[in-house]
N, CA, C and O atoms as a MOPAC input file, in Angstrom:
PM7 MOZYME 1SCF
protein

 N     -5.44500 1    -4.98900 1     0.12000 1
 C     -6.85900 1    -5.18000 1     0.29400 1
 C     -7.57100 1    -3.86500 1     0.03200 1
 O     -7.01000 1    -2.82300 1     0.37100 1
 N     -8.54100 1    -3.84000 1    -0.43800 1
 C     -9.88700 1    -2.89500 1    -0.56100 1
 C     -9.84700 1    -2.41700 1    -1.91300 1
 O     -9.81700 1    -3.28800 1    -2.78200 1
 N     -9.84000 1    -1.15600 1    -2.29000 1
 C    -10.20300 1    -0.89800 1    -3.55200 1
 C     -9.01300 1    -0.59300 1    -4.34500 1
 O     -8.49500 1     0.47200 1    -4.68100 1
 N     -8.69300 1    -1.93900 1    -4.57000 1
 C     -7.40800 1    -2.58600 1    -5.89400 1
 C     -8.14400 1    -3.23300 1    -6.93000 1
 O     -9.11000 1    -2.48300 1    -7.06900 1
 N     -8.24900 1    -3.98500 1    -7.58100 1
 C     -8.82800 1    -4.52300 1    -8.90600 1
 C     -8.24600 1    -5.71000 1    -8.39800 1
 O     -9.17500 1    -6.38100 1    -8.84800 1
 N     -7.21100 1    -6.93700 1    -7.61900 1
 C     -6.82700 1    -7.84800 1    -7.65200 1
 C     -6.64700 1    -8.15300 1    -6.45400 1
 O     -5.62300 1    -8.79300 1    -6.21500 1
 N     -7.74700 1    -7.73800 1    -5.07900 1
 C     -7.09500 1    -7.74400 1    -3.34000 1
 C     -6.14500 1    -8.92900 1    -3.45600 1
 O     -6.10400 1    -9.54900 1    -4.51800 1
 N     -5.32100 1    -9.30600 1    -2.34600 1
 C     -5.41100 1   -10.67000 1    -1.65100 1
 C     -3.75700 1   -10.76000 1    -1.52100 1
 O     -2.95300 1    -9.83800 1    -1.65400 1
 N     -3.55000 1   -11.88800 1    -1.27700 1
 C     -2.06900 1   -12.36400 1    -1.20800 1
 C     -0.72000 1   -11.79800 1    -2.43000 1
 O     -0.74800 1   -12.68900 1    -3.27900 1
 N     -0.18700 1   -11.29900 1    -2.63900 1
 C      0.99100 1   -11.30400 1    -3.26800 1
 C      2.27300 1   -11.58300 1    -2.71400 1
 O      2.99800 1   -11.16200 1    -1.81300 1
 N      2.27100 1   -12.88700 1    -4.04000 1
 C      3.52400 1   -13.56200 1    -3.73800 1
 C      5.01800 1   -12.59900 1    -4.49600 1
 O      4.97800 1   -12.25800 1    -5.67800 1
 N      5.80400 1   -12.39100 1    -3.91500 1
 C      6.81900 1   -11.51600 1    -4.22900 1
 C      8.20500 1   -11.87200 1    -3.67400 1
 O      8.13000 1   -12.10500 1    -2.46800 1
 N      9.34500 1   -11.98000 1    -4.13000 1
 C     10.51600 1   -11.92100 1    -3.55600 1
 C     11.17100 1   -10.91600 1    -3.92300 1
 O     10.93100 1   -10.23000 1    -4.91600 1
 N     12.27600 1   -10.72800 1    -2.92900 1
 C     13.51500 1    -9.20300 1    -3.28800 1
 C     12.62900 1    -8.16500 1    -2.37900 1
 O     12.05200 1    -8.36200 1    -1.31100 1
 N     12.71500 1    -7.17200 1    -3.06300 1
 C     12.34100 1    -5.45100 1    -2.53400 1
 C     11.36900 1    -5.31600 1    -3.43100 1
 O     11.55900 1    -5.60900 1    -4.61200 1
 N     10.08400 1    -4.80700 1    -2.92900 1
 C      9.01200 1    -3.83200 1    -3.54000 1
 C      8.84300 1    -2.44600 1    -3.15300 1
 O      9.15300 1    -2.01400 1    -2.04200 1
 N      8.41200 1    -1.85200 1    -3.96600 1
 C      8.03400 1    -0.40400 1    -3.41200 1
 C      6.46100 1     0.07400 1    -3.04600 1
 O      5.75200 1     0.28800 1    -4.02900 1
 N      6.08500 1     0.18800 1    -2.22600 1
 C      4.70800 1     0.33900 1    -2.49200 1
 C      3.78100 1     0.40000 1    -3.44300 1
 O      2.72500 1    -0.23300 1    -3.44300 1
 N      4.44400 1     1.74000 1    -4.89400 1
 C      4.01800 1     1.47200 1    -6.14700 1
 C      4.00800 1     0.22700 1    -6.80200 1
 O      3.31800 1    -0.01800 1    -7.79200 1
 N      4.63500 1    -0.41700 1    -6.34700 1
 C      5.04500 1    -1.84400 1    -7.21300 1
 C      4.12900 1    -2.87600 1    -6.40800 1
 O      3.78300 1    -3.79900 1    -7.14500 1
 N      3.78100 1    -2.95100 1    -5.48200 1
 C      2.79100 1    -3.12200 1    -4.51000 1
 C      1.52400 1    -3.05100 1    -5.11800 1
 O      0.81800 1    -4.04000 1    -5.31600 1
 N      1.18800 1    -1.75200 1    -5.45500 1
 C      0.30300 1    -1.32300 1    -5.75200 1
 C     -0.35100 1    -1.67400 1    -7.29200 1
 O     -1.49600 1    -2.04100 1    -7.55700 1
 N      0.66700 1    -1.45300 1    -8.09900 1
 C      0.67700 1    -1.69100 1    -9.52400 1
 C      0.40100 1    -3.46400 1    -9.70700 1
 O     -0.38600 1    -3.85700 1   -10.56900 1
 N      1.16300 1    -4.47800 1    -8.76900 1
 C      0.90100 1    -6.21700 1    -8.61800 1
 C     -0.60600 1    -6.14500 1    -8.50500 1
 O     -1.18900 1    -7.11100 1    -8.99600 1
 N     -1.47500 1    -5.05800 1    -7.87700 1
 C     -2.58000 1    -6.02100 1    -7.26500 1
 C     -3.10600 1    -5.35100 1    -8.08300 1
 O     -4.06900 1    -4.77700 1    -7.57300 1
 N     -2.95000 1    -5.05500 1    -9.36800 1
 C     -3.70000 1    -4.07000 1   -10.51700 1
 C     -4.36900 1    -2.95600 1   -10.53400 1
 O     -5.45700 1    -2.78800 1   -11.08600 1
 N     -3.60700 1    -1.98600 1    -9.80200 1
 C     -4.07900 1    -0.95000 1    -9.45500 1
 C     -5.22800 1    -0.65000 1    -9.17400 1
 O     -6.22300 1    -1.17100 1    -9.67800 1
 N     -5.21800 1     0.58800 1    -7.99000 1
 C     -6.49700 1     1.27900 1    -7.92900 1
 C     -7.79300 1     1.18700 1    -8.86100 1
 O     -7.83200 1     1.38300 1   -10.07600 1
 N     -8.89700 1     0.82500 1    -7.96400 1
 C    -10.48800 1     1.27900 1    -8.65100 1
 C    -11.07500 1     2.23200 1    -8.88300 1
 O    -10.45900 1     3.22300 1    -8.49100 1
 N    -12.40900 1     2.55400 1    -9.54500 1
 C    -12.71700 1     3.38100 1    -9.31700 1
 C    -13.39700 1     3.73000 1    -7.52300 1
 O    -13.80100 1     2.75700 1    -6.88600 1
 N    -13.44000 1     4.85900 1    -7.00700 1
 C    -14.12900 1     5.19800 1    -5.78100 1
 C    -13.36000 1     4.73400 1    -4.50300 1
 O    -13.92600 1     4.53400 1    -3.42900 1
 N    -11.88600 1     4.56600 1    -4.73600 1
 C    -10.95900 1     4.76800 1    -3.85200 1
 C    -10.64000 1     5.72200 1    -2.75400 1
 O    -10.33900 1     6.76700 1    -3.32900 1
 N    -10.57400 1     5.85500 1    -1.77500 1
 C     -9.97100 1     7.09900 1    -0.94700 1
 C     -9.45500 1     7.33800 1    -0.90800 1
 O     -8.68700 1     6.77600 1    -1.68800 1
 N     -8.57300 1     8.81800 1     0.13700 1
 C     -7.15200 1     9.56300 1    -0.52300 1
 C     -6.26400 1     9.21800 1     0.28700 1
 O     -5.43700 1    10.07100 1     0.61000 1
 N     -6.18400 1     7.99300 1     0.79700 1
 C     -5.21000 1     7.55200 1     1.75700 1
 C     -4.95100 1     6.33700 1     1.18900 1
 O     -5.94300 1     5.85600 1     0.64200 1
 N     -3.39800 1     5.30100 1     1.09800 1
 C     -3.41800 1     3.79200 1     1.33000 1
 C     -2.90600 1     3.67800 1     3.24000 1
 O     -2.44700 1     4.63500 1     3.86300 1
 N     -3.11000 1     2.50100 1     3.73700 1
 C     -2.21700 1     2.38400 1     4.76000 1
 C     -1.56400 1     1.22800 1     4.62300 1
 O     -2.20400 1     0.23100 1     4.28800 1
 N     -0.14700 1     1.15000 1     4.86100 1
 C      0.76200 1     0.05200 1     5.40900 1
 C      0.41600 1    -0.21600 1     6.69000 1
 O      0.05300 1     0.74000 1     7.37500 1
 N      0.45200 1    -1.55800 1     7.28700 1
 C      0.09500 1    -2.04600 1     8.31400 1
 C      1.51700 1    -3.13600 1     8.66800 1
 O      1.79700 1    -4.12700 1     7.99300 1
 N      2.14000 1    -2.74300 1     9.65600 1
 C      4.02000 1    -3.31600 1     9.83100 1
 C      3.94800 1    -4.17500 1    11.03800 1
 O      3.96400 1    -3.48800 1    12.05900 1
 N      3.88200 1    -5.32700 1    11.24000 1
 C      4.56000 1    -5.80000 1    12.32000 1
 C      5.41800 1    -6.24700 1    12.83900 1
 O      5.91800 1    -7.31900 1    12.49800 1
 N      5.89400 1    -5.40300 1    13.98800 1
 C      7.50300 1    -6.43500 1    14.23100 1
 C      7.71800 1    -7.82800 1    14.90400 1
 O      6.95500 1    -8.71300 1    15.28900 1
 N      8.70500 1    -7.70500 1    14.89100 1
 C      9.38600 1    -9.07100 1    15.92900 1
 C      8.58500 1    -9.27700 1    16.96100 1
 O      7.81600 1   -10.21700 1    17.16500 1
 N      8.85800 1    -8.15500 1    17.72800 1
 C      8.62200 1    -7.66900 1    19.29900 1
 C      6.77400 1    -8.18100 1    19.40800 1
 O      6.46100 1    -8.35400 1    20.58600 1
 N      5.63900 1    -8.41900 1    18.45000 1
 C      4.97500 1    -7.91600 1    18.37500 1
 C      4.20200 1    -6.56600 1    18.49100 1
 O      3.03000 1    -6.54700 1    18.86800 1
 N      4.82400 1    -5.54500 1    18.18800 1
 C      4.02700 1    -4.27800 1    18.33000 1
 C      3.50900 1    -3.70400 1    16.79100 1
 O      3.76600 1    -4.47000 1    15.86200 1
 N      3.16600 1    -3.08200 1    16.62200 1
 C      2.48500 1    -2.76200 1    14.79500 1
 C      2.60300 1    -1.34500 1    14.51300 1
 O      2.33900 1    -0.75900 1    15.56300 1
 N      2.77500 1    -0.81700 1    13.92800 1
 C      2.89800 1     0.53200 1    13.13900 1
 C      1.84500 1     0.70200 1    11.66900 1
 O      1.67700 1    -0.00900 1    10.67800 1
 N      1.38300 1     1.76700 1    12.04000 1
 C      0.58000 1     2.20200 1    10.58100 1
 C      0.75700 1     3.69600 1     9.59600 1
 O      0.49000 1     4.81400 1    10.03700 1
 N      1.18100 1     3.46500 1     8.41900 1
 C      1.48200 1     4.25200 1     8.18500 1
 C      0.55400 1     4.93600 1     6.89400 1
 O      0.42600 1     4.40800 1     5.78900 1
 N      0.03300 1     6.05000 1     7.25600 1
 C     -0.81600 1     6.83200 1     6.31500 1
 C      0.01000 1     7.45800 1     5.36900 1
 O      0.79100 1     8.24400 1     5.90700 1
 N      0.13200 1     7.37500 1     3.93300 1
 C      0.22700 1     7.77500 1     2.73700 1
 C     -0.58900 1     8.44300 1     1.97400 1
 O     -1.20400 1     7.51000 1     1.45800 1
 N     -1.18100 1     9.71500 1     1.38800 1
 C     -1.88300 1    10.33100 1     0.59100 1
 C     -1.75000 1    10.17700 1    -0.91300 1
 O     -0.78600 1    10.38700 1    -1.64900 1
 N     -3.08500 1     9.71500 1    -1.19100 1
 C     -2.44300 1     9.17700 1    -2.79500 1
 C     -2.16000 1    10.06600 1    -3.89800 1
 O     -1.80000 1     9.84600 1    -5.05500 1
 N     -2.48800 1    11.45100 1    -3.06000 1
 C     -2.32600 1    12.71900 1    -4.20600 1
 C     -0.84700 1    12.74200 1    -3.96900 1
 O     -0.20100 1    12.89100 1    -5.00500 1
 N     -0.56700 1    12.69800 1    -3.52700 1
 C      1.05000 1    13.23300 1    -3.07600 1
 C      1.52000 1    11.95000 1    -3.53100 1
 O      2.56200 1    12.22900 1    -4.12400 1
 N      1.30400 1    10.35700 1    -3.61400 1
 C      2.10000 1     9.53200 1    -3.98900 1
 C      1.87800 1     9.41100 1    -5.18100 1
 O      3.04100 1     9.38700 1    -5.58300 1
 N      1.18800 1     9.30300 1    -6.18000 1
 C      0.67300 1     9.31200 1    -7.37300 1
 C      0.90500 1    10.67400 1    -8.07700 1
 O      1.58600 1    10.78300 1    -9.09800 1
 N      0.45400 1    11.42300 1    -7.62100 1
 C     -0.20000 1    12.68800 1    -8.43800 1
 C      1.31700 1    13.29000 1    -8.32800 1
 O      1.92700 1    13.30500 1    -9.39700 1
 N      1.98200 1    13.76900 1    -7.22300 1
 C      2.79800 1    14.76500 1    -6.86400 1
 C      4.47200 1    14.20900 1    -6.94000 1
 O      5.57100 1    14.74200 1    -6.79000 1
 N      3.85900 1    12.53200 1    -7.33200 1
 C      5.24300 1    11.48000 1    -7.38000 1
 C      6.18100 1    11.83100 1    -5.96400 1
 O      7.38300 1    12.01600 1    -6.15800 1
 N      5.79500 1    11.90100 1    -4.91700 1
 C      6.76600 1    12.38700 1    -3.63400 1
 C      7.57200 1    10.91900 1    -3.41100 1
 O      7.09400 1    10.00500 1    -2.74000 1
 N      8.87600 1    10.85500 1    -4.09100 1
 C      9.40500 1     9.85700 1    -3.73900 1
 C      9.81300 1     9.20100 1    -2.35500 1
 O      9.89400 1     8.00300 1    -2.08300 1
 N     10.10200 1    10.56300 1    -1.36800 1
 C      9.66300 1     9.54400 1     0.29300 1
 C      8.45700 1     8.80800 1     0.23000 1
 O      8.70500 1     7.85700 1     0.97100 1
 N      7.11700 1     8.63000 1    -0.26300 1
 C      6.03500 1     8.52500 1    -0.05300 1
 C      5.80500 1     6.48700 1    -0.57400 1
 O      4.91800 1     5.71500 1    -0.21000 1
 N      7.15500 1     6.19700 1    -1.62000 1
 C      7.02900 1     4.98700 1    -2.17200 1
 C      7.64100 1     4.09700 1    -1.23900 1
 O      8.57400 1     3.42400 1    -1.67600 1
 N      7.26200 1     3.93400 1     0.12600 1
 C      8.25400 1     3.07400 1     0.83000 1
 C      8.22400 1     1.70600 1     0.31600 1
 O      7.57900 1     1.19900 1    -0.60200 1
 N      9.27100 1     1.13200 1     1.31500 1
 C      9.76400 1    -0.44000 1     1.02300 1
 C      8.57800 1    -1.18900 1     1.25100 1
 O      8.03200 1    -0.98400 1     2.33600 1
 N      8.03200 1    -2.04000 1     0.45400 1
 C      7.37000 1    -3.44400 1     1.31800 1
 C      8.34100 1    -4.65900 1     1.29300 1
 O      9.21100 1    -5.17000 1     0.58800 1
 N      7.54100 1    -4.85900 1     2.73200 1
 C      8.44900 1    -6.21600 1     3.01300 1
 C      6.85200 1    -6.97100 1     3.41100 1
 O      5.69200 1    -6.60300 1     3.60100 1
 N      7.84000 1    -8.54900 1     3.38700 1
 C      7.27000 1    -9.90200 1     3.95300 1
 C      6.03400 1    -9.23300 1     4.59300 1
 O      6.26900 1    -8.15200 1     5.13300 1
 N      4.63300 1    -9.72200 1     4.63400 1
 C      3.51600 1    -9.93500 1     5.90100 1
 C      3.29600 1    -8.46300 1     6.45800 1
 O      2.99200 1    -8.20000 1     7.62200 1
 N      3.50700 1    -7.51200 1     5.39600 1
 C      3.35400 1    -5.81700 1     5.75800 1
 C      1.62800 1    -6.13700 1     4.77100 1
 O      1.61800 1    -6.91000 1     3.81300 1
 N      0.56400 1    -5.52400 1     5.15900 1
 C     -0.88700 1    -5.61800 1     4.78900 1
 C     -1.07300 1    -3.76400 1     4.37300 1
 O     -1.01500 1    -2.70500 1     4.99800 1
 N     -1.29400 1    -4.15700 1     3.10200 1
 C     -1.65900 1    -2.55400 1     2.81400 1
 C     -3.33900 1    -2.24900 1     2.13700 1
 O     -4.05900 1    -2.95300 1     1.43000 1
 N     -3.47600 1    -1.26700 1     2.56000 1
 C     -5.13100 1    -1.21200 1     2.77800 1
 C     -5.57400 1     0.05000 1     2.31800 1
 O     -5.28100 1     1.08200 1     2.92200 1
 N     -6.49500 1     0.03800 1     0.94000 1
 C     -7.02000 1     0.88800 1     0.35700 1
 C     -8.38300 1     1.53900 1     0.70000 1
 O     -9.23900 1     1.26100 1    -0.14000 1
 N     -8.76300 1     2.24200 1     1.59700 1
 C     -9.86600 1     1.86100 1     1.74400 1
 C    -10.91600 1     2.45300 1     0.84100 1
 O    -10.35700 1     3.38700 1     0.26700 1
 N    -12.05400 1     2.37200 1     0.47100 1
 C    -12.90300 1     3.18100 1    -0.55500 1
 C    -12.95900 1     4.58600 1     0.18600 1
 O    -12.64900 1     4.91100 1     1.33200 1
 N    -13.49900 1     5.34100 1    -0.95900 1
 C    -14.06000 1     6.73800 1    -0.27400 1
 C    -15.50900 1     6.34300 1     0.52500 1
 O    -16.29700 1     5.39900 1     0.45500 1
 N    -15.40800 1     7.74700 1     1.41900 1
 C    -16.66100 1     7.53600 1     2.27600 1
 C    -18.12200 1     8.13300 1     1.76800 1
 O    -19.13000 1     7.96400 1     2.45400 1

């Protein structure tokens, strides 16, 4: 969701990587911000969020930075402010 060119549902099976994530919903717009977040929920119900910098995932290619997506994980672009 937010500033992708294609928000919304992606249907996917197997392993994605965030880039691949990212690249499905047709990449970044213009006037994006320098963060994405993953949004994780578990079993247990509790949630985790995880801030990514897109200079460092894009720009700097930091391969820790491409995590896994899985199933019903919501990742969120938000525009710049």
């Amino acid at each position: 969701m937010g500033a992708v060119r294609n928000p919304g549902n992606l249907a996917f099976s197997g392993r994605w990587t965030l880039m691949e994530a990212l690249a499905a919903a047709g990449g970044l717009t213009e006037g994006h911000g320098q963060h994405v977040y993953v949004l994780r929920r578990a079993d247990n119900g509790l949630s985790d969020q995880v801030a990514i910098s897109l200079d460092d995932l894009m720009v700097h290619a930091d391969p820790k930075l491409n995590v896994p997506i899985f199933a019903n994980d919501l990742i969120n672009v938000p525009f710049a402010s």
